[in-house]
C-alpha positions in Angstrom: 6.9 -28.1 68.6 5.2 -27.7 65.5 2.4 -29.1 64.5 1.3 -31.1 61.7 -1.9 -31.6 60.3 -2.0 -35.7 61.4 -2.1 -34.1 65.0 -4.9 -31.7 64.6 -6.5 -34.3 62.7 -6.2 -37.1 65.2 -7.2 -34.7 68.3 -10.0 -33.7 66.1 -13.3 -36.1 67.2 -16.3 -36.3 64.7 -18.1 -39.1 66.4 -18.7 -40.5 69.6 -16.9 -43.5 68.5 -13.2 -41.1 68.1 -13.3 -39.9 71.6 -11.3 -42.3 73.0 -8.5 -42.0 69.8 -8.4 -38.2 69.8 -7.7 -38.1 73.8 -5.1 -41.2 73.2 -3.7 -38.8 70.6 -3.4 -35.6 72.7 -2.1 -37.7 75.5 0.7 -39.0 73.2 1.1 -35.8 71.9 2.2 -34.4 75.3 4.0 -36.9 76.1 6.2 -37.7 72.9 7.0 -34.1 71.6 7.2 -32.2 75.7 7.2 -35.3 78.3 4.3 -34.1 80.1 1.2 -35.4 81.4 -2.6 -34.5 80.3 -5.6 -33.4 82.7 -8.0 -32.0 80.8 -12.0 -31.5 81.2 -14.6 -30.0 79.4 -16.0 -27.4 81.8 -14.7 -26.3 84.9 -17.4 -25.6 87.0 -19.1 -28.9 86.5 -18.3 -32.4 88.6 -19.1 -34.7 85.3 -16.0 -36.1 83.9 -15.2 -36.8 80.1 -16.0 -39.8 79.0 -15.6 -42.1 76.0 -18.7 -43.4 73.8 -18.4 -46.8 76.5 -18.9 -44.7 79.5 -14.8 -44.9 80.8 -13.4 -41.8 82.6 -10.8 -40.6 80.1 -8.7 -39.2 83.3 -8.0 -42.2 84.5 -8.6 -44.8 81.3 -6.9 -42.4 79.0 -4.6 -39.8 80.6 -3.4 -41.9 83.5 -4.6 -39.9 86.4 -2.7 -42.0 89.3 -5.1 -43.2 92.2 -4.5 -40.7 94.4 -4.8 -38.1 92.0 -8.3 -38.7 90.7 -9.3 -34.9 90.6 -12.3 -35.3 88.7 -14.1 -37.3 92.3 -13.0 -33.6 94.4 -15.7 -31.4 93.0 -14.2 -28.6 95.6 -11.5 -28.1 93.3 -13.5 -26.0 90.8 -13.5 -23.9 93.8 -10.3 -24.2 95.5 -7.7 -25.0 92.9 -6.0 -22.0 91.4 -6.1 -23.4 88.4 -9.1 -23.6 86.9 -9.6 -20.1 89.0 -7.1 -18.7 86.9 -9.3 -19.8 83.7 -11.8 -17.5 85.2 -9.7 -14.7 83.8 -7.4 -15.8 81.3 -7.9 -16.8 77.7 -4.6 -17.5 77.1 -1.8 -20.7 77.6 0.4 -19.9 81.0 2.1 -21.9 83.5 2.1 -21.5 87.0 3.6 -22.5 90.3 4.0 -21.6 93.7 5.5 -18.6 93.0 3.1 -16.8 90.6 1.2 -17.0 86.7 3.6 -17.1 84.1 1.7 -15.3 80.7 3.4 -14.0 77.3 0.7 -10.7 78.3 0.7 -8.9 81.8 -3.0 -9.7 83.6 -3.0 -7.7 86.8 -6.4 -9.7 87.3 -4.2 -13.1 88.2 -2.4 -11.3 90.6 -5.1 -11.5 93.2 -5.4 -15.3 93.2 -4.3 -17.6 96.2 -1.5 -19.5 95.7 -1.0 -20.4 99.4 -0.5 -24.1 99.3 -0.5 -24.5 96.0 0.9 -28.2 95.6 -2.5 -29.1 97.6 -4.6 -27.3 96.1 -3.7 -27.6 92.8 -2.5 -31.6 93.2 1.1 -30.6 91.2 4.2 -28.3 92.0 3.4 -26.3 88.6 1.3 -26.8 85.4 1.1 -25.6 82.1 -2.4 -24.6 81.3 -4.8 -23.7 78.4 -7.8 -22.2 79.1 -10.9 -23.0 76.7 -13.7 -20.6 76.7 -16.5 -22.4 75.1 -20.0 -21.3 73.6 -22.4 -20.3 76.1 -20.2 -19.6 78.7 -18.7 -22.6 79.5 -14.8 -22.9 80.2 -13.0 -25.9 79.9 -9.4 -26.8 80.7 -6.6 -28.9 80.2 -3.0 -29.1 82.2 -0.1 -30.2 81.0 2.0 -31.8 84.0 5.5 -32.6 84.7 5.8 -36.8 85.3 7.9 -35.8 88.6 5.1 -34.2 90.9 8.4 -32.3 92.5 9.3 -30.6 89.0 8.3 -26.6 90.4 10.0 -25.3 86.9 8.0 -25.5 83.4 9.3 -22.7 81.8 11.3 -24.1 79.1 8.4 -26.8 78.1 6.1 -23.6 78.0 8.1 -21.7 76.0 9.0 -24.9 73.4 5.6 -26.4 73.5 3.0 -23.9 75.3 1.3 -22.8 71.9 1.3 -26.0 70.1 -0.3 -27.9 73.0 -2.9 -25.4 73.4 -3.7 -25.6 69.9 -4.2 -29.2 70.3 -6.2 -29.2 73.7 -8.8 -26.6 72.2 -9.5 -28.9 68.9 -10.1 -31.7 71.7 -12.1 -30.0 74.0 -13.7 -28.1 71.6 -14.7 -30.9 69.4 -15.7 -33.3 72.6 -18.2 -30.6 73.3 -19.8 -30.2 69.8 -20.3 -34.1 69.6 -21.4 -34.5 73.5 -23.8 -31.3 73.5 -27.5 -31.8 74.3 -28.7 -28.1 73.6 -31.5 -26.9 71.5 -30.5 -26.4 67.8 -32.7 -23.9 67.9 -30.2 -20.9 70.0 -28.0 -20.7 66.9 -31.0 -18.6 65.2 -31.7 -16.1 68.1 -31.4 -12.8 66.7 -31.0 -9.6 68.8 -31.3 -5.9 67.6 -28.8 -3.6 68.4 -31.1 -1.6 70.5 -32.6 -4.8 72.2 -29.0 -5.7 73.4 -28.4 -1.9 74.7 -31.6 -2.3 76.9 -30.5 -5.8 78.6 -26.4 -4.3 78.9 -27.9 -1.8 81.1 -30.5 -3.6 82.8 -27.1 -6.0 83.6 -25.3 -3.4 84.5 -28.1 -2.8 87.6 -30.4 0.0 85.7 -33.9 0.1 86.3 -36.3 0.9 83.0 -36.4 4.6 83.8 -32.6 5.1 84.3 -32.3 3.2 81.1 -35.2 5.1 79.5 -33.0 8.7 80.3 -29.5 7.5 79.5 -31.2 6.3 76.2 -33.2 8.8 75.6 -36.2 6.6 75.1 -39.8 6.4 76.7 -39.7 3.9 79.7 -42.5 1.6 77.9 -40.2 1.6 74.7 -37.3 0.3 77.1 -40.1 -2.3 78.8 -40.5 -3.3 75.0 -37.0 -4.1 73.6 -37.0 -6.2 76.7 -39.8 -8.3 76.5 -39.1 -8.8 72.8 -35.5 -9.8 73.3 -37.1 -11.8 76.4 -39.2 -13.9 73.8 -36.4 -14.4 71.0 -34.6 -16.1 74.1 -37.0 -18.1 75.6 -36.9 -16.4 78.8 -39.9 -16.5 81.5 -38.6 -13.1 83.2 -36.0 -10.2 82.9 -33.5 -12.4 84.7 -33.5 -15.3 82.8 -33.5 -12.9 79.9 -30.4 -11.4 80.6 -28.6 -14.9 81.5 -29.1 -16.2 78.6 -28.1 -13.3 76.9 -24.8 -13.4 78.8 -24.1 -17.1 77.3 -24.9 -16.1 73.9 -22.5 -13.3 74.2 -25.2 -10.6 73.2 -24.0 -8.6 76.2 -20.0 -7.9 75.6 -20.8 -7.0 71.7 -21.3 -3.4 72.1 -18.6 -0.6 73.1 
């Protein structure tokens, strides 16, 4: 499938008024170039559905989630489903069934994951999947499903389509979150230093301000420092909050 600019234009929403058009796009978008269904949602780990700029559940107004399938009501699947699991530790499309993860790239980390009755868990036979890592931690999803809940084989829809879809479900996603976001503008101007982002990987990483102090080579008050100062540039009441907000703004994988 290749994709043309009208699809990544249509998928694309600028205003809370284009919700509902860009998931009606993706949705016929899976369905007219692969034959596949859509399930997507904007962050995995949270119960609250997408929703168009009336209010309506895009699953089921949208997508076409059938009655009994209404996964976005069964907040346990966040937990439970090996799918969005699997989003835990992949970046990339796959598909999956039954029978294991299916990525273009080995990731022993997948290899741990349940798949004991999978069909129940995961509410299809197989699924092809893009995960969406989003700003501040946030993963969202979307599944591309086989119209016959028996279908066990996507292979050959991955291989046509996988990429393209993708493509198309992280401009939605992506997008839906930009226009739907109630954060502070204010994050985007947070500045660490280099040395303030050493002190809070290590103080993640379990080290107390005199370990950090020696493997630094610092005084411990110069380590107590670079952590209340990064602690104030974030916003952050105490050395925990500190370092969770660090960890959504990324500050803490940026060094090697």
């Amino acid at each position: 499938m290749e994709i043309a600019d009208d699809w990544l234009a249509r998928v694309r929403i600028t205003n809370l008024a284009g919700i509902r058009a860009a998931a009606e796009a993706l949705r016929d978008a899976a369905r007219d170039t692969a034959g596949l269904r859509v399930a997507v949602t904007d962050n995995i780990a949270s119960a609250k559905p997408m929703r168009d700029a009336e209010g309506a559940v895009l699953a089921g107004e949208v997508f076409g989630a059938d009655a009994d399938q209404c996964w976005w009501t069964m907040p346990h699947l966040a937990l439970t489903s090996p799918l969005p699991m699997a989003c835990r530790f992949e970046s990339e499309p796959f598909w999956c069934n039954a029978s294991g993860f299916h990525t273009r790239s080995a990731n022993p980390l997948l290899d741990n994951i349940d798949l004991s009755r999978f069909r129940e868990r995961a509410l299809t036979s197989a699924a092809i999947v893009t995960p969406i890592h989003l700003p501040f931690g946030q993963i969202g999803a979307a599944s591309f499903l086989s119209p016959n809940r028996d279908a066990d084989d996507l292979s050959a829809p991955f291989e046509a389509h996988g990429e393209a879809l993708a493509l198309l479900a992280r401009v939605f996603v992506a997008s839906f979150v930009k226009i739907t976001e109630r954060r502070s503008a204010d994050v985007g101007a947070t500045v660490l230093s280099k040395r303030e982002v050493e002190c809070l990987r290590w103080a993640a990483a379990g080290k107390t301000n005199d370990e950090i102090a020696i493997i630094l080579g610092l005084k411990r008050t110069t380590i107590r420092f670079h952590i209340r100062t990064a602690a104030e540039k974030l916003n952050a009441v105490n050395r925990d909050q500190a370092l969770f907000k660090a960890a959504q703004l990324g500050f803490l994988g940026t060094l090697r």
